[in-house]
C-alpha positions in Angstrom: 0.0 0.0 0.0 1.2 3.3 -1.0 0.5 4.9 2.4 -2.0 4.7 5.6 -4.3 7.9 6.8 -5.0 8.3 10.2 -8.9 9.4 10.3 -8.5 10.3 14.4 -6.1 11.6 16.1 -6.3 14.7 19.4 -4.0 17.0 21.2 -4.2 18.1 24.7 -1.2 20.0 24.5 0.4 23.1 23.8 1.6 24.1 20.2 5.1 22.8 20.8 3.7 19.2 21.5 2.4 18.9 18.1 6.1 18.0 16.7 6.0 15.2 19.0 2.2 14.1 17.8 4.0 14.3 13.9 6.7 12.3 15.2 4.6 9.2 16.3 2.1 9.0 13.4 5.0 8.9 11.5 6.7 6.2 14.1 3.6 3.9 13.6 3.8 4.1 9.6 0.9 7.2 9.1 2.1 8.9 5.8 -1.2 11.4 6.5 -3.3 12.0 9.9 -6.1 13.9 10.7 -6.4 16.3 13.8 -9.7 16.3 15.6 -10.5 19.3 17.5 -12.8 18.7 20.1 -13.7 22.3 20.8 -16.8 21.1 22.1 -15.6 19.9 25.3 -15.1 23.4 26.7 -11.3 23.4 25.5 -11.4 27.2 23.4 -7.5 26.1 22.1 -8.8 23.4 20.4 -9.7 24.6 16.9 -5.9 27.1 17.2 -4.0 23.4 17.5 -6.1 22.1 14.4 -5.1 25.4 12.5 -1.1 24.8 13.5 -1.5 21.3 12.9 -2.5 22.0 9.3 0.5 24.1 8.8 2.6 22.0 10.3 3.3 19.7 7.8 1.9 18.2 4.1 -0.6 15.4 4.5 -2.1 17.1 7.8 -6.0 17.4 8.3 -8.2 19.3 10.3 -12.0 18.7 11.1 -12.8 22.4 13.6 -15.2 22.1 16.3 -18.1 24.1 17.7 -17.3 26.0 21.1 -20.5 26.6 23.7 -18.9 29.1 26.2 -21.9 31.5 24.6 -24.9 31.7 22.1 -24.1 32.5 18.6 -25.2 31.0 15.3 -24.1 27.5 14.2 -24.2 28.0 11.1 -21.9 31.5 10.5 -19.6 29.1 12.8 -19.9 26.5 10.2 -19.3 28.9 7.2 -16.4 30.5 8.9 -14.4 26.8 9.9 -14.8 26.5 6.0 -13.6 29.6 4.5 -10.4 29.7 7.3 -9.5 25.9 5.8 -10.8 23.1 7.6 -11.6 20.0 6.2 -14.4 19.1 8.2 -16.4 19.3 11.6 -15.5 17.2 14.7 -18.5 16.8 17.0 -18.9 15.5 20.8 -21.3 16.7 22.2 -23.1 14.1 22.7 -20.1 12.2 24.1 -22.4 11.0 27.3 -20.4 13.3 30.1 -20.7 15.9 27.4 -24.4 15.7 26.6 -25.1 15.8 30.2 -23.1 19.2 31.0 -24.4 20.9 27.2 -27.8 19.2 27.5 -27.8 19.6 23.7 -29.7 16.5 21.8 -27.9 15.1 18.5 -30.6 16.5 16.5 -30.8 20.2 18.7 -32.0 22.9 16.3 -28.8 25.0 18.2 -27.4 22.6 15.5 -29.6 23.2 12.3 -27.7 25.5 11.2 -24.4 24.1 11.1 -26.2 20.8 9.5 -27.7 23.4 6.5 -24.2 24.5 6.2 -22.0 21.6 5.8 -24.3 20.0 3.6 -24.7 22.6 1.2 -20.7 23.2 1.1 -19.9 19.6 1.1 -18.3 19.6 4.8 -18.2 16.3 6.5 -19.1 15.4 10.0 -16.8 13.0 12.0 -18.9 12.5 15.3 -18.8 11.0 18.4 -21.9 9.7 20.1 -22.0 7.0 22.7 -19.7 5.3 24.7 -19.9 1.7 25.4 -23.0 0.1 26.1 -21.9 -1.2 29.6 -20.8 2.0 31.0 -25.1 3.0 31.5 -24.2 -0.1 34.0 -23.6 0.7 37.1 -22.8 -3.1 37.9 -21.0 -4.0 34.6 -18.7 -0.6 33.5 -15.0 -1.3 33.7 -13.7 0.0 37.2 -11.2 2.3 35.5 -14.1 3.9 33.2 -16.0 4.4 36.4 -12.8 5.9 37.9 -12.9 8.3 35.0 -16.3 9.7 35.3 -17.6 7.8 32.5 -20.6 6.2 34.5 -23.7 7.3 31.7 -26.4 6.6 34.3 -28.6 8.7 36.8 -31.0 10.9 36.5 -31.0 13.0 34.0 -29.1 11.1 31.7 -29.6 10.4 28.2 -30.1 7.0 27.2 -27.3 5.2 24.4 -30.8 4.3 22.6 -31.8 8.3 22.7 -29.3 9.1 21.7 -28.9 6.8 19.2 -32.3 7.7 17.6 -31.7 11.5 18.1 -28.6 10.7 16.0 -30.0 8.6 13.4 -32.8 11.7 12.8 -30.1 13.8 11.4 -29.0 11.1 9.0 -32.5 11.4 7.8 -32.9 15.4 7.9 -29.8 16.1 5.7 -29.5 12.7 3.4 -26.5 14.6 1.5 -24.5 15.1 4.5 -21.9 13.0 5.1 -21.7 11.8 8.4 -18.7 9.4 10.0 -19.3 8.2 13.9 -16.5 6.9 15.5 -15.8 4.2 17.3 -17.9 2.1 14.9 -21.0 3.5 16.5 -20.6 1.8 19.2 -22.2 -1.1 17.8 -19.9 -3.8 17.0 -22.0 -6.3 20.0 -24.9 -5.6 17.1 -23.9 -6.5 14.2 -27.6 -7.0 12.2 -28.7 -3.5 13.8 -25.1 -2.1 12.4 -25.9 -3.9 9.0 -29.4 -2.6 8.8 -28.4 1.4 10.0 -25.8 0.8 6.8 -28.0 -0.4 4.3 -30.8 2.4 5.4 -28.5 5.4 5.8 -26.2 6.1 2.8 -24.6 8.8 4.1 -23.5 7.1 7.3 -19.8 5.7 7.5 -17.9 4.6 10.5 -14.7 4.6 12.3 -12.8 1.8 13.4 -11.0 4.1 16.2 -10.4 1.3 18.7 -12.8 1.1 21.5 -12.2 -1.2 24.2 -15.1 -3.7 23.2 -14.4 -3.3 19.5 -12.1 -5.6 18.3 -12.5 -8.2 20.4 -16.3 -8.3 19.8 -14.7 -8.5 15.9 -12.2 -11.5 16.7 -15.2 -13.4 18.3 -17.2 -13.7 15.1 -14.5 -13.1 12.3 -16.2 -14.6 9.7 -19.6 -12.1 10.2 -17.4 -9.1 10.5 -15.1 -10.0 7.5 -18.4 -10.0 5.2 -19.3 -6.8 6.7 -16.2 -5.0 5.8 -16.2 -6.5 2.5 -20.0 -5.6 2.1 -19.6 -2.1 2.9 -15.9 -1.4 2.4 -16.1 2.0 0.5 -17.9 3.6 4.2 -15.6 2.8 6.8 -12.5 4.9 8.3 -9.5 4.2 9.4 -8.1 5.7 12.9 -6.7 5.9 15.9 -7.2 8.1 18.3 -3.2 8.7 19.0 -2.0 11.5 21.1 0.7 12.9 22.2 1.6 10.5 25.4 2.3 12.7 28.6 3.9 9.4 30.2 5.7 5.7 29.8 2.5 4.6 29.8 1.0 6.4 27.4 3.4 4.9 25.1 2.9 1.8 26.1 -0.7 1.4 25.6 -0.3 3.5 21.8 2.4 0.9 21.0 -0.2 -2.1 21.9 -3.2 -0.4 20.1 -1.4 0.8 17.0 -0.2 -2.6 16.9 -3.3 -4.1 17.2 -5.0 -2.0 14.6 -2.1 -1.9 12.1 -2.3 -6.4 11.9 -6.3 -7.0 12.8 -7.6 -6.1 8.7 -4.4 -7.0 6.9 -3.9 -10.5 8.6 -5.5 -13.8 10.0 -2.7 -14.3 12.6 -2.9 -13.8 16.4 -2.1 -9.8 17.7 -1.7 -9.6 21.6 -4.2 -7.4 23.4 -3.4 -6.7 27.4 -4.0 -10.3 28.6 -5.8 -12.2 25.3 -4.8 -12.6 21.7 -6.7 -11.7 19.2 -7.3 -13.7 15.1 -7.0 -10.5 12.8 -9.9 -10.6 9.9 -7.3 -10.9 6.7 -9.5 -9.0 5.1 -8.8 -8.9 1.4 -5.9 -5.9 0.1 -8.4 -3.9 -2.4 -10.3 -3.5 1.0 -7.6 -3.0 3.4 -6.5 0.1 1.1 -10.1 1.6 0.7 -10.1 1.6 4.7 -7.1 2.9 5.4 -6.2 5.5 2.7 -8.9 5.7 -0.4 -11.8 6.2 2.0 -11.0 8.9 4.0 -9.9 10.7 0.8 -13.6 10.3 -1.0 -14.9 11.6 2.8 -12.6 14.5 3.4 -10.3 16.1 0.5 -7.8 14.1 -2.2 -5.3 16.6 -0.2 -5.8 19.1 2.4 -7.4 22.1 2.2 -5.4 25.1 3.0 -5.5 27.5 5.7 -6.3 30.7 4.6 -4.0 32.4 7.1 -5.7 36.1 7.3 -9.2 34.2 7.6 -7.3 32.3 10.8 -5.8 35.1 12.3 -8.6 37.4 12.3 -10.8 34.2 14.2 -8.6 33.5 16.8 -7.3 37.5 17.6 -11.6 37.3 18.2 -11.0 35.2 21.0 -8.4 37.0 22.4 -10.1 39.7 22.3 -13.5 38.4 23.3 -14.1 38.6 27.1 -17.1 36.4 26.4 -14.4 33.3 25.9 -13.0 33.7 29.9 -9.9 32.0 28.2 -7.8 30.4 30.9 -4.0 30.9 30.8 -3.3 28.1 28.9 -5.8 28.9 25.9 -4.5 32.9 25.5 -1.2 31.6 25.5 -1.6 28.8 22.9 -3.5 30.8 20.7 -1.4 33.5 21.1 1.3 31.1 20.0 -0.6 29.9 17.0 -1.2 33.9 16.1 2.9 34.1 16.0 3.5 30.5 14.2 1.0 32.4 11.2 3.3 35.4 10.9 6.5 33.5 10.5 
């Protein structure tokens, strides 16, 4: 294959950390990557690292994200992410710990706007919803994803099937937007409701970002998965969520999942995962290609789009400059940094 494109990728750092983030997509064999911002989850230096990240390098995506510090309309928001250069929109907000500080449905019409928007200029979505079924389980959820916070149940929670549906309304109120959910939906312990959402939706694609559930709900019936991703192999991404790893840890757990990843489509042979081995699919090589480097071209650009840098500059100086953002230290900094790396 000529070259692999990593659909999913963050940083929580400062400007300086994105070398580093360049440095291990390239370690792990990712000619092209694709920074998500995730604006959404109340970080205002999110969409400033997706802008140096674009002109950081050749081969480097951005999908901008929407910020909800204060009311303003989603779809000037949308228009503007375009004209500075982005390639798409990143959305979590309905990320469950999200949804329930935002309280904003899938299908809000805070959102309409944005919906209008990217449809009509051919801007896709990459979009989070979900998390594991087991974490609305107060009995079942991992003890390190309770430890996180990322217990979905209580009162006032949305349910994953709410959300779900909420979801799945948008897919239907703008058929000619394109609209990837990572972390295969969340779906891969449902394989006929994932095979009927597919065949219903064509304007729905997933992510194989790994989830903790997701491959080894793929190793258990290999056979059944293969078929799917031969059956719909021009719909699905390739990522990983990589980031910049603040410890020996970090690195650890990236070298085991990129690992994982990397073997699980191109072979049949076993991949260690923490304390299990996994059987990769093998699926065939036309369709490894189309998932991890054809594919995300057709969704997002043949090439990146480029940053239109006075467009750029005159957004983030707005924050800056906007007491409405409260910007913490951290944010005025790094997008005062991102300001200077422009004027170079």
């Amino acid at each position: 294959m000529s070259g692999w494109i990593d659909a999913h990728i963050h940083s929580f750092g400062d400007a300086d950390s994105l070398a580093e983030l360049d440095a291990i997509e390239k370690r792990f064999g990712y000619t092209e990557a694709n920074f998500l911002s995730v604006e959404g989850m109340d970080d205002a230096a999110q969409n400033a690292l997706a802008i140096a990240w674009k002109l950081s390098g050749t081969g480097h995506y951005a999908f901008g994200g929407l910020h909800h510090r204060f009311a303003y309309d989603s779809a000037e928001e949308a228009q503007r992410l375009y004209d500075i250069g982005f390639d798409g929109i990143k959305m979590i907000e309905n990320k469950p710990t999200e949804r329930f500080r935002l309280g904003l449905a899938q299908d809000a019409p805070f959102f309409s706007g944005m919906y209008r928007t990217a449809e009509k200029l051919g801007m896709p979505l990459l979009v989070h919803i979900n998390d594991p079924r087991v974490f609305w389980d107060e009995e079942q959820i991992p003890a390190w994803a309770k430890d996180a916070g990322y217990y979905c149940g209580g009162p006032g929670r949305a349910s994953f099937e709410q959300i779900l549906k909420e979801s799945l309304h948008v897919l239907e109120c703008y058929p000619k937007l394109q609209i990837c959910f990572a972390h295969f939906l969340f779906l891969s312990d449902d394989h006929d409701l994932l095979r009927t959402l597919m065949d219903t939706y064509p304007n729905l694609w997933l992510d194989v970002t790994a989830g903790t559930e997701m491959y080894p709900n793929f190793a258990s019936r290999p056979e059944l998965w293969r078929q799917f991703f031969e059956d719909y192999q021009d719909r699905i991404l390739y990522g990983t969520d990589n980031v910049t790893p603040m410890n020996d840890e970090d690195e650890r757990i990236a070298e085991v999942l990129n690992n994982l990843e990397r073997k699980f489509f191109t072979s049949s042979e076993a991949i260690p995962l923490w304390d299990q081995t996994l059987c990769g699919l093998g699926v065939p090589e036309p369709v490894t290609r189309k998932l991890t480097e054809q594919n995300f071209r057709c969704f997002a650009g043949e090439t990146p789009r480029k940053i239109d840098r006075n467009q750029a500059k005159a957004y983030l100086k707005e924050r800056l400059d906007n007491p409405g953002y409260c910007l913490s230290g951290r944010e005025r900094k790094i997008i005062a940094d991102v300001i200077e790396i422009m004027l170079v």
